[in-house]
C-alpha positions as CSV (number, residue, x, y, z in Angstrom):
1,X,-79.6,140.0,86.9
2,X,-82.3,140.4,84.4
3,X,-84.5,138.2,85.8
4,X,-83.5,140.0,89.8
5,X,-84.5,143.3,87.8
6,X,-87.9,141.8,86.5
7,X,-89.0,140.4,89.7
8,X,-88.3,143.7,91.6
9,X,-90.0,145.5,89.3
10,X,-93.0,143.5,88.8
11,X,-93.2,143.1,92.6
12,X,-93.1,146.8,93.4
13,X,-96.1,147.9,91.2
14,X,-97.8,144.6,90.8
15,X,-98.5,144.1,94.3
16,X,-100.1,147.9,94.8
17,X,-103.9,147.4,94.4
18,X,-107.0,149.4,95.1
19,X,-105.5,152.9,95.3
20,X,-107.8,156.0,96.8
21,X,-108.0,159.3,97.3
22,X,-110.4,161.8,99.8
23,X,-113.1,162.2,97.4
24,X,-114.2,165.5,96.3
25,X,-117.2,166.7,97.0
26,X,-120.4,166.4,94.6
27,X,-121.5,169.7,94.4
28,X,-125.7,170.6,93.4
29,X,-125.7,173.9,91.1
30,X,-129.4,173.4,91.2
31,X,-129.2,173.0,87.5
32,X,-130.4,169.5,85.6
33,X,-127.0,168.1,84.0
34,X,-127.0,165.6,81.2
35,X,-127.0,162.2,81.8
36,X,-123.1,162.3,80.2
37,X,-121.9,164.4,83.2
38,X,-119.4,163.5,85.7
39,X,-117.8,165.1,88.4
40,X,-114.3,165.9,89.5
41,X,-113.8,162.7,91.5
42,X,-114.6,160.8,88.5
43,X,-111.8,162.6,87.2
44,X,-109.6,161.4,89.7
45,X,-110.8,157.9,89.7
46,X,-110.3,157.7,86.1
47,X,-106.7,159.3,86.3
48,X,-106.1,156.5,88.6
49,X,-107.2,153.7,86.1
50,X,-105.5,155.3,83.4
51,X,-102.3,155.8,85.2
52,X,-102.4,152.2,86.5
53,X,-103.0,150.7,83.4
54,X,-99.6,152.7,82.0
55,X,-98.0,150.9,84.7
56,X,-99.1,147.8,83.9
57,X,-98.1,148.7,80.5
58,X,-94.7,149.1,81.7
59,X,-94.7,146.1,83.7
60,X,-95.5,143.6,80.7
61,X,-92.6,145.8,78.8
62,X,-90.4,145.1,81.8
63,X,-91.5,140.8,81.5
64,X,-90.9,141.2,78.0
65,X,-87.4,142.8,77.7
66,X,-86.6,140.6,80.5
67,X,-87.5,137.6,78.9
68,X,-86.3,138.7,75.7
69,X,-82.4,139.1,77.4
70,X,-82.6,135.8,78.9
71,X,-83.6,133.8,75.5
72,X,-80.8,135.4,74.1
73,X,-77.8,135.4,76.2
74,X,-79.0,131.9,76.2
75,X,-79.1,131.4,73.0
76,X,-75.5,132.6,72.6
77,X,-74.1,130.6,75.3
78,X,-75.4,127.6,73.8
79,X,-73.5,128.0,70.7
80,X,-70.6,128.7,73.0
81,X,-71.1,125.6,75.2
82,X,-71.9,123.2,72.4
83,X,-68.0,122.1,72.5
84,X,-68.7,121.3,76.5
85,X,-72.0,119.4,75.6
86,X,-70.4,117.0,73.3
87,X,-67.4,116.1,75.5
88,X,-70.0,115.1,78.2
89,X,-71.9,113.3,75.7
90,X,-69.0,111.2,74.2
91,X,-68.1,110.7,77.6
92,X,-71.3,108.6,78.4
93,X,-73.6,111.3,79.4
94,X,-77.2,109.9,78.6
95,X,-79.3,112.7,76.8
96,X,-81.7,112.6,80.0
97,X,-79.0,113.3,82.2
98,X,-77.8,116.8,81.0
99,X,-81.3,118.1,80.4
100,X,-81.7,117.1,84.0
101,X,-78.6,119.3,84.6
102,X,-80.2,121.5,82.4
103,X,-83.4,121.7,84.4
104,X,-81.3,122.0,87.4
105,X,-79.1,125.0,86.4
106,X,-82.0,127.0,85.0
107,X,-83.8,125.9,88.7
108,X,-80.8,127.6,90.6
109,X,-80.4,130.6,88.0
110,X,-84.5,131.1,88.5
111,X,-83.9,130.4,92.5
112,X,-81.2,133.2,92.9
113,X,-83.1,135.8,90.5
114,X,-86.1,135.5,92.7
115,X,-83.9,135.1,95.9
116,X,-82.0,138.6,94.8
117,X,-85.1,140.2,93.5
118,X,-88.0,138.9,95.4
119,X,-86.8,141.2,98.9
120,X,-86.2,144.5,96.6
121,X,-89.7,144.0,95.6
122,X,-91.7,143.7,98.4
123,X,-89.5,146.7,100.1
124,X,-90.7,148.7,97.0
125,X,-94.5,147.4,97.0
126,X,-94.6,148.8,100.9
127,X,-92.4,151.4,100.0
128,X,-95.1,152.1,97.2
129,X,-98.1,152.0,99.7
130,X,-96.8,153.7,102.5
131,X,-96.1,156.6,100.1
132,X,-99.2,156.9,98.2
133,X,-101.0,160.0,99.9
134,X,-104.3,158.1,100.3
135,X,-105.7,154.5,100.8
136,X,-103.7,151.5,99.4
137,X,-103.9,147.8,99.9
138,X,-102.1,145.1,98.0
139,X,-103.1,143.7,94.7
140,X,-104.4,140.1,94.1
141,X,-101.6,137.4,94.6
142,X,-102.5,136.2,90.7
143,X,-100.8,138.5,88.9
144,X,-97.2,138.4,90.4
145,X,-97.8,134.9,90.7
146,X,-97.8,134.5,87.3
147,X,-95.2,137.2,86.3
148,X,-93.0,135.3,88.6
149,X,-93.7,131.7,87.1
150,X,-93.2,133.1,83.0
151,X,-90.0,134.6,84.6
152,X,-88.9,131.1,85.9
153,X,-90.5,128.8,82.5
154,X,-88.1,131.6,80.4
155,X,-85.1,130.5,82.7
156,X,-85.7,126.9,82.4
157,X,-85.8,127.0,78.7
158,X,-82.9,129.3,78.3
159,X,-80.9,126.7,80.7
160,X,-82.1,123.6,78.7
161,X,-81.0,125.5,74.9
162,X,-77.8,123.9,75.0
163,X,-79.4,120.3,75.1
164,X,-82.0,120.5,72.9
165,X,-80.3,119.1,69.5
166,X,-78.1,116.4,71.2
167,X,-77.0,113.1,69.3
168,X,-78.8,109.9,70.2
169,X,-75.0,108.4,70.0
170,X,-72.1,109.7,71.5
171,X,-69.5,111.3,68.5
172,X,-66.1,111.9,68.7
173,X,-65.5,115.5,69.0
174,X,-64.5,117.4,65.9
175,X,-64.6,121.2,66.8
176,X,-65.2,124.0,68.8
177,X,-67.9,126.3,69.1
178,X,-69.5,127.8,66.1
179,X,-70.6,131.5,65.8
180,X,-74.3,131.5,65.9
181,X,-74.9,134.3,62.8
182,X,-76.7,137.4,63.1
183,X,-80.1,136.4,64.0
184,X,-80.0,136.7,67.5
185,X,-78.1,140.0,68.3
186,X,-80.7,141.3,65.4
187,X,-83.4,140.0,66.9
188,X,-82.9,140.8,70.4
189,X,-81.7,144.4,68.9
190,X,-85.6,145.2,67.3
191,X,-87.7,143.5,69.8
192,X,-85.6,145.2,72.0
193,X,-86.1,148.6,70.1
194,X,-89.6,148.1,69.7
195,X,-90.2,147.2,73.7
196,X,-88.3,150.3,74.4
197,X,-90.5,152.8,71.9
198,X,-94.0,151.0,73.7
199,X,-92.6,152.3,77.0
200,X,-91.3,155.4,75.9
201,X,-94.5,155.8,74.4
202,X,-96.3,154.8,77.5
203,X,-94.2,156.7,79.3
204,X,-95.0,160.1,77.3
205,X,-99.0,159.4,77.5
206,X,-98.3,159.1,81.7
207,X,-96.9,163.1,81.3
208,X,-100.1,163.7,79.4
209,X,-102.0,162.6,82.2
210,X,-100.4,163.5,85.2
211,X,-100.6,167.4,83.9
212,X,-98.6,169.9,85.7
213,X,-97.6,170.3,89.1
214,X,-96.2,174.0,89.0
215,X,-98.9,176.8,90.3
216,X,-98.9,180.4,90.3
217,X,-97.4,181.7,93.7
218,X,-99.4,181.8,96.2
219,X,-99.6,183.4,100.1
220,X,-100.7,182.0,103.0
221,X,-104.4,181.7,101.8
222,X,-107.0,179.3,104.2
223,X,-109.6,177.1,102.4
224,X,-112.9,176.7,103.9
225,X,-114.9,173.2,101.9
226,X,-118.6,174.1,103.2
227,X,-121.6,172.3,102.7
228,X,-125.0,174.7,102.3
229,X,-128.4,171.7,102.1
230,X,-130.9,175.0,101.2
231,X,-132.7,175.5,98.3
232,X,-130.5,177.3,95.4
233,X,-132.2,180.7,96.1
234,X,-131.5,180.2,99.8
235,X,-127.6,179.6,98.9
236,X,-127.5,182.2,96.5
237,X,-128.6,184.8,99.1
238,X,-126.2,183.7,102.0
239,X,-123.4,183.1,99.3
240,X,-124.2,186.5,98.8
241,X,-124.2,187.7,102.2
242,X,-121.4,186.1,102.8
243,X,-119.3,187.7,100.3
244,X,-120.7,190.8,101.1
245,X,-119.5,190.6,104.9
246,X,-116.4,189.7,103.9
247,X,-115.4,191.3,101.1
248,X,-114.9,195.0,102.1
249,X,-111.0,194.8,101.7
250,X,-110.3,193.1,105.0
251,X,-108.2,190.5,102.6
252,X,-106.6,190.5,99.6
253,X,-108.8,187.5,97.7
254,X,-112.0,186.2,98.9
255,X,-113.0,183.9,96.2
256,X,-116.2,181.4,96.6
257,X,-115.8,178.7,94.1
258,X,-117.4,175.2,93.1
259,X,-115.3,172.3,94.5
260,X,-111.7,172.1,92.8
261,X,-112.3,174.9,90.7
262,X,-109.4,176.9,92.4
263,X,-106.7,173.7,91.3
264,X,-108.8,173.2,87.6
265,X,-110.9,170.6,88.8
266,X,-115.0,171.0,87.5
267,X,-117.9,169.3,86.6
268,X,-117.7,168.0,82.9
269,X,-120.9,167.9,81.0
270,X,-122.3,169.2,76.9
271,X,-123.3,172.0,76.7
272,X,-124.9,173.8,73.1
273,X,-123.0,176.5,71.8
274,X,-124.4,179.4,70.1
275,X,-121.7,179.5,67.0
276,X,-123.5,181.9,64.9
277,X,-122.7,181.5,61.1
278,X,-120.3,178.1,61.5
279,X,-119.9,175.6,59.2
280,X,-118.1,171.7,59.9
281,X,-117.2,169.9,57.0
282,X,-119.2,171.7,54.4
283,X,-122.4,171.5,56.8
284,X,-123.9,174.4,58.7
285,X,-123.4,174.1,62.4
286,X,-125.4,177.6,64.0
287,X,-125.8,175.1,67.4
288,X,-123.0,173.2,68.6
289,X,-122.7,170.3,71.3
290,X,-119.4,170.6,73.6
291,X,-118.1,168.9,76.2
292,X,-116.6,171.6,79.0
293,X,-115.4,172.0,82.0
294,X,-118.4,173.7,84.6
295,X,-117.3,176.0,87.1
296,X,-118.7,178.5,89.7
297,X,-116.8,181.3,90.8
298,X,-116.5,184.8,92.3
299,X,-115.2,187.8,91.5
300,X,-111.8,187.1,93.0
301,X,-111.2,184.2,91.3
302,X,-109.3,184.5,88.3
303,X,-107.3,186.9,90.3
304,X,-106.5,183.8,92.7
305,X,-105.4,181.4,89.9
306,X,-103.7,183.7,88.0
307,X,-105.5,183.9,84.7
308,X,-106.2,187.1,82.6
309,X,-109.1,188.1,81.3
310,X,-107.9,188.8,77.4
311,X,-111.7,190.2,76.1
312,X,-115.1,191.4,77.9
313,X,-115.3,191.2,81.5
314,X,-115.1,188.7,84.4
315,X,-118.1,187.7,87.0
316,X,-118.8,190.1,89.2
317,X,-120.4,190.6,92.7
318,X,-123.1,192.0,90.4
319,X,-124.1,189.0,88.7
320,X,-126.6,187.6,91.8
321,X,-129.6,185.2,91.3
322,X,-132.2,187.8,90.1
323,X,-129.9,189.5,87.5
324,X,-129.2,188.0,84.0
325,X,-126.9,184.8,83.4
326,X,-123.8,185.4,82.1
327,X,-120.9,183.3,81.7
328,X,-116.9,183.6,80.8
329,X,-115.3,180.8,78.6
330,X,-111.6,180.4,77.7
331,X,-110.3,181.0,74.8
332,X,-110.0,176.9,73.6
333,X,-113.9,177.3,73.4
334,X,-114.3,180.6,72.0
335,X,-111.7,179.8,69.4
336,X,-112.9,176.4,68.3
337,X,-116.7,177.4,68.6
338,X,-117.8,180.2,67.9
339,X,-117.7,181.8,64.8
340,X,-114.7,184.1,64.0
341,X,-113.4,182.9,67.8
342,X,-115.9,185.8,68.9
343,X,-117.6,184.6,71.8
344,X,-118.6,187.9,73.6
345,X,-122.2,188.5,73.3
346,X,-123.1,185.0,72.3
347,X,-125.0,182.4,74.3
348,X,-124.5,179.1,75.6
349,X,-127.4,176.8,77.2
350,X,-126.2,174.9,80.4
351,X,-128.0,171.6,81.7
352,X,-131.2,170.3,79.9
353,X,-134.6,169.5,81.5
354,X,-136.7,172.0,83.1
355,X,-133.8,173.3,84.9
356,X,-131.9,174.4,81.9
357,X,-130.8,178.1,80.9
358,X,-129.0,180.1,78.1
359,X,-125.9,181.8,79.8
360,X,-124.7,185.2,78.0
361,X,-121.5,185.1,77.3
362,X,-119.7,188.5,78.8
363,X,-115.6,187.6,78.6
364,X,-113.3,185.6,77.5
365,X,-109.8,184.2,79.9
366,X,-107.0,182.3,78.9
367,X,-106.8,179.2,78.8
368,X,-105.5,177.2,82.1
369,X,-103.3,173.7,82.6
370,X,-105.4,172.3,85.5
371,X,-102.9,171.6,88.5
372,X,-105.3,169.4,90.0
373,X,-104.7,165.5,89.8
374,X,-107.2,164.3,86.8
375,X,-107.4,167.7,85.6
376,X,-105.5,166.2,82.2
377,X,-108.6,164.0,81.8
378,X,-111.0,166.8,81.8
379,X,-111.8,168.6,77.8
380,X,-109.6,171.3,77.2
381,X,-112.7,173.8,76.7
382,X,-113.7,175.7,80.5
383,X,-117.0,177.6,81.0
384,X,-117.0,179.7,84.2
385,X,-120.4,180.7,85.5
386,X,-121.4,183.1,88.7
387,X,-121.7,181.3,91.9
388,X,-124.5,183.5,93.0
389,X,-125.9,182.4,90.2
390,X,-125.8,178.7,89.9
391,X,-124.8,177.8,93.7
392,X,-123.2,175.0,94.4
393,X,-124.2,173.1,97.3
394,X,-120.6,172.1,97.9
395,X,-118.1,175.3,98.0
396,X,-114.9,175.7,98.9
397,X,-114.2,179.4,100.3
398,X,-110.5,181.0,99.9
399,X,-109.4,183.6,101.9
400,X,-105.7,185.5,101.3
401,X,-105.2,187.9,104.6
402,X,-103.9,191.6,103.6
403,X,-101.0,193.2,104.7
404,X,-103.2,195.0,107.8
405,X,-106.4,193.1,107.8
406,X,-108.3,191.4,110.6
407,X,-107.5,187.8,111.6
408,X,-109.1,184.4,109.7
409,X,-111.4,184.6,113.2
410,X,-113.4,187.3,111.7
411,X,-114.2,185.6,108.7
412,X,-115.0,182.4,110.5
413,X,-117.8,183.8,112.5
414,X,-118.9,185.8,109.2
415,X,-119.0,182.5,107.6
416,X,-121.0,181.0,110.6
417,X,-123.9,183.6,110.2
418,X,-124.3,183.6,106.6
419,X,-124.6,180.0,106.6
420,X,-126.9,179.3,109.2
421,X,-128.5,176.2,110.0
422,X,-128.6,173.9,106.8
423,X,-124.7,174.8,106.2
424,X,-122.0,174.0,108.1
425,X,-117.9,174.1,107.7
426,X,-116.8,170.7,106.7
427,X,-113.1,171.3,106.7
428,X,-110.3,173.9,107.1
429,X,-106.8,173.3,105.1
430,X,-104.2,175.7,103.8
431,X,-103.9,176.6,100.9
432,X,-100.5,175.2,100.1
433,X,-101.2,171.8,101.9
434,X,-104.0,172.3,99.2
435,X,-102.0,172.3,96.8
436,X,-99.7,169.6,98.0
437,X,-102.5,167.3,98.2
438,X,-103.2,167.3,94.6
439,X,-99.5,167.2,93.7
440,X,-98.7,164.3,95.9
441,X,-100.3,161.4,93.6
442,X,-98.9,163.0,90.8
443,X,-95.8,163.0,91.9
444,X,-96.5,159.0,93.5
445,X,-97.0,157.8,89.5
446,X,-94.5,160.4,88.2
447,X,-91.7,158.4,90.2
448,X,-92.9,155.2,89.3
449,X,-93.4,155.8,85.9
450,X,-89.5,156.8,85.7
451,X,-88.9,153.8,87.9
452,X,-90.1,151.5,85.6
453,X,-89.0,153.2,82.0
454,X,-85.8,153.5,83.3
455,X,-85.4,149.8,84.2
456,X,-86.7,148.9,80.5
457,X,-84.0,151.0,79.5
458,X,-81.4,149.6,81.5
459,X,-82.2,145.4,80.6
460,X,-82.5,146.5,76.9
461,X,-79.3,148.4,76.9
462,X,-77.5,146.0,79.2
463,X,-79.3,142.6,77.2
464,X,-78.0,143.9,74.2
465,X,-74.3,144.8,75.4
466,X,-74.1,140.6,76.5
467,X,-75.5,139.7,73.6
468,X,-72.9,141.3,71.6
469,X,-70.2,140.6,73.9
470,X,-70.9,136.7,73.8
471,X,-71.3,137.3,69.7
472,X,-68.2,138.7,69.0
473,X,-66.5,136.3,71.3
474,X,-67.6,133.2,69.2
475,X,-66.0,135.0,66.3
476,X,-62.4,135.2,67.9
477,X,-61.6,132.0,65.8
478,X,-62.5,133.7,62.6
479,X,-60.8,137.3,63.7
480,X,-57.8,135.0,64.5
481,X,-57.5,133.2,60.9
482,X,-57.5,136.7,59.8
483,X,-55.2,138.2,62.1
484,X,-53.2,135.0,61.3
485,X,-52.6,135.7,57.6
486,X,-51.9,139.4,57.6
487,X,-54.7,141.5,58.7
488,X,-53.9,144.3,60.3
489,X,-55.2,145.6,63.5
490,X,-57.2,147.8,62.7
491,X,-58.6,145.8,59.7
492,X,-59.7,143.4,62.0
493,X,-61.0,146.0,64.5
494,X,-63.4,147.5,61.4
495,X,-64.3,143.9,60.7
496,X,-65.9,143.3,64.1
497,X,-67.6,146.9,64.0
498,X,-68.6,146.9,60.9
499,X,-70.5,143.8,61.6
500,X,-72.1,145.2,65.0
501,X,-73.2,148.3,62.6
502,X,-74.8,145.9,60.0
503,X,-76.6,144.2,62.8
504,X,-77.8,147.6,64.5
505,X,-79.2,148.9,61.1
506,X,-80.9,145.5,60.7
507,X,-82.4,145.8,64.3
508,X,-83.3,148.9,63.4
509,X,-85.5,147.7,60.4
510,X,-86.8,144.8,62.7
511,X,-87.6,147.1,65.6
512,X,-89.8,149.5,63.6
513,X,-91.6,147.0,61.9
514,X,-92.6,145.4,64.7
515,X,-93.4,148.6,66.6
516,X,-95.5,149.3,63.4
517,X,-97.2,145.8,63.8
518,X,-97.7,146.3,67.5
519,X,-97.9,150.0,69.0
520,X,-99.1,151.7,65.8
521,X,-97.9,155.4,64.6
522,X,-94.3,155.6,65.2
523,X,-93.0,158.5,66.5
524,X,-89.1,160.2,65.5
525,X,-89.0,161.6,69.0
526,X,-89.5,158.4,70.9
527,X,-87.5,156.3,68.3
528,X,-84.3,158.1,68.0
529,X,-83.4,158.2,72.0
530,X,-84.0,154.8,71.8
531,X,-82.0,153.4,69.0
532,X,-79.4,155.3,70.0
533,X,-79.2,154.0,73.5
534,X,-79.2,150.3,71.7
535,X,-76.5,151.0,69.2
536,X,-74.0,152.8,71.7
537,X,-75.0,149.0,73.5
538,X,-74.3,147.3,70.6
539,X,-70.9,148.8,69.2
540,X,-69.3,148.8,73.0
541,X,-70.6,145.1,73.4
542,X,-68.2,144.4,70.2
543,X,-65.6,146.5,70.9
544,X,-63.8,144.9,74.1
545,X,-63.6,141.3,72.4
546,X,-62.5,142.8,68.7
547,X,-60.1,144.9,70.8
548,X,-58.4,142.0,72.2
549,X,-58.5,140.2,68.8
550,X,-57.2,142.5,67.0
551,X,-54.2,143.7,69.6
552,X,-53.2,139.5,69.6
553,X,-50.4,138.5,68.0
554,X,-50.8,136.2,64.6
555,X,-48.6,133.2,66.2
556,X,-51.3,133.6,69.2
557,X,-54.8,133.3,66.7
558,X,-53.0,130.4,65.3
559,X,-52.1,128.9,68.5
560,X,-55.5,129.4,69.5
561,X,-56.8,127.9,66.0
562,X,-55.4,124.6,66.9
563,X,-56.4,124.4,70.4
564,X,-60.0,124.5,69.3
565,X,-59.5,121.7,66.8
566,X,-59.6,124.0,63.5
């Protein structure tokens, strides 16, 4: 079943390759960038690597825990079948026959895991293409291909553990199977703890990533993506017209933005802060570089994603190409740079080259949790600029009808004439299919994300609860002997647990020191869910078998002492 569980799993995300998304548009503010800029569908490509490679992650933690169960429930069963071993080999059995029968039982227990778990994972790879909301096509074969054939070489050893110390002679048989110690339920117990704190871990960077899906309400708004190929002035004065035709209180929001700007989304690029008397580290720092997040907006926009203004003012309709620059910044930049968090009045100087300006810094907003998918990647710092000012020559226009206004049609041919020629309407969505578009890949990883951490948990827990099971059942003869001279019940019931607790606290110790070796900085809140899943594994593993022991009868455990030749 662990090796069923592997191949599913390994299958399903293994086999999903090349994933896209409808890019977003590039947009010109007519504004020389840095050479260090890149735009919101670099974001979203690089939330797609990132995210992949945390299911990768989760994969190889999946292999691992996988392989890890079947090395040691085969470990255990060879100290249980060692009894059976030397029968067949006093018998006459030659040492090349049962490895054959070795090779032959892992070959069928590798045959049926891939047979059981080979369908469920090509259901869930097309299962995983169909669902993801853009283009998807499967992986190179080489990856599963070798997943699959570690899986199998980890079965075929565990099958051949049995016969790998057998006599050259055959030896009369003296005794039964001998408990194998602590060092395999303690070792499966912290590889196992430390497998299960990488994907927890893993798991906790994927929610840093895929950012938040909840938005402020919103009405039935329209979304217009245009595309304007004039010179900045010329966009600035039809953006301007535009918003001017429109904006007389026909609708409730009419807010022109750069593209994703509405769901967090921006152009990323350093800008030079103007931080006044700031010091870093002893060292005076009047000028300071920062990464941020560039957008355009109107004057409806804050108003459309639901963020306050906390000091100054917002953009205006006022703010147009001939009048002075001004900017807004959130309060992550005007906390962190500028000096006394007072930002109002100060400048900032946006792009570099000819093209470059100092913006004036009129208000600050709060800070926003971009909604968009690879907003998480973006810096936390957001400068907001007029887009009158610095036009973008990709917009996207949103529109929120009020209670008695006109229809969308009047806007439409507004939108028509102050566009003219060079611009035209590349798209028309709503705003909550919007919306649902930038959820819908989050919510793709989210689920396999889960998928995956929950079937790490499930072989670790599950591992460990055989493991245990097979252990305490090779110490029946012992638990017997002392059932057999007195102990009572429950004396022999606190011998068995008491020994499953050693080995969990040991595990424990083994776990975080390789997680310390391996992952790095440990973390309480990742470890302690995860222990305690392993030691509730652990103590109910024990607990059947050193029931039964301890409810037998003493003439039984010595009845049963003999029959195994002690």
């Amino acid at each position: 079943m662990a090796g069923a569980t592997a191949v599913a799993a390994v299958l399903t995300v293994a086999s999903v390759g090349s994933l896209r998304l409808d890019p977003v548009p590039e947009a010109d503010f007519g504004i020389g960038l840095t050479a260090l800029a890149w735009s919101p569908e670099a974001s979203r490509q690089g939330a797609i690597a990132a995210l992949g490679a945390v299911l990768l992650g989760l994969v190889v933690a999946v292999l691992a825990v996988a392989a890890m169960t079947v090395l040691a429930l085969s470990a255990a069963r060879a100290s249980a079948r060692r009894l059976e071993i030397v029968v067949r080999r006093s018998m006459g059995a030659s040492r090349w026959q049962l490895r054959s029968a070795g090779l032959v039982e892992g070959g069928m227990i590798a045959a049926a895991a891939i047979a059981v778990g080979a369908p469920v994972g090509v259901a869930g790879a097309k299962w995983a293409i169909a669902t993801w909301p853009g283009g998807a096509g499967l992986a190179s074969i080489g990856i599963p291909a070798a997943a699959l054939l570690g899986l199998v070489a980890v079965m075929l050893l565990g099958a051949l553990f049995p016969m790998l110390s057998l006599p050259r002679t055959p030896r009369i048989v003296t005794r039964g199977a001998i408990p194998h110690g602590f060092v395999v339920p303690i070792v499966q117990f912290g590889i196992s703890l430390s497998i299960l704190v990488a994907a927890a871990q893993l798991t906790r960077r994927a929610d840093g990533l895929i950012g938040d899906t909840r938005a402020v309400e919103r009405t039935s708004g329209q979304i217009y993506q245009v595309r304007e190929g004039a010179r900045p002035e010329e966009r600035a004065a039809r953006y301007t017209s535009l918003l001017r035709q429109i904006g007389d209180g026909t609708f409730d929001v009419v807010s022109l933005t750069s593209p994703g700007a509405s769901v967090g989304l921006g152009t990323v690029d350093f800008v030079i802060t103007d931080c006044g008397h700031c010091t870093q580290g002893g060292i005076a720092t009047p000028l300071r570089i920062v990464p941020v997040t560039l957008s355009a907006i109107s004057r409806d926009t804050f108003r459309a994603i639901g963020v306050r203004t906390v000091r100054g003012r917002s953009i205006g309709d006022s703010d147009s190409w001939s009048s002075t620059r001004v900017a807004v910044v959130n309060e992550a930049l005007a906390r962190a740079h500028f000096e006394q968090g007072v930002a109002v009045g100060r400048k900032v100087l946006v792009g570099r080259g000819p093209g470059s300006a100092w913006f004036t810094v009129v208000g600050v907003v709060e800070d926003r949790k971009a909604v968009a998918f690879g907003g998480a990647l973006q810096p936390p710092s957001a400068l907001y600029v007029s887009a009158l000012q610095l036009p973008p020559s990709a917009a996207e226009l949103l529109l929120r009808p009020g209670i008695a206004g006109r229809p969308l049609q009047h806007a439409e041919q507004a939108l028509q004439r102050a566009l003219g020629r060079s611009g035209t309407v590349v798209r028309r969505v709503a705003e909550a299919e919007r919306l649902r578009e930038e959820a819908a890949p989050i919510q793709w990883f989210s689920r396999l994300v889960r998928l995956e951490g929950v079937i790490v948990l499930a072989l670790s827990v599950c591992g460990m609860f055989a493991v245990m099971l097979l252990w305490v059942n090779a110490l029946q003869p012992e638990l017997a002997v002392r059932r057999a001279v007195g102990a009572q019940r429950r004396h022999v019931l606190g011998y068995a647990l008491a020994r499953a607790l050693v080995v969990a606290l040991i595990g424990v110790a083994v776990g975080l020191w390789i997680t310390q070796m391996t992952v790095g900085m440990l973390e309480s809140a990742v470890i302690g869910p995860s222990a305690l899943a392993l030691l509730a594994a652990t103590l109910a593993g024990a607990l059947g078998p050193a029931w039964r022991a301890a409810r037998a009868a003493p003439a039984a455990g010595t009845a049963a002492l003999e029959g195994a030749g002690f």
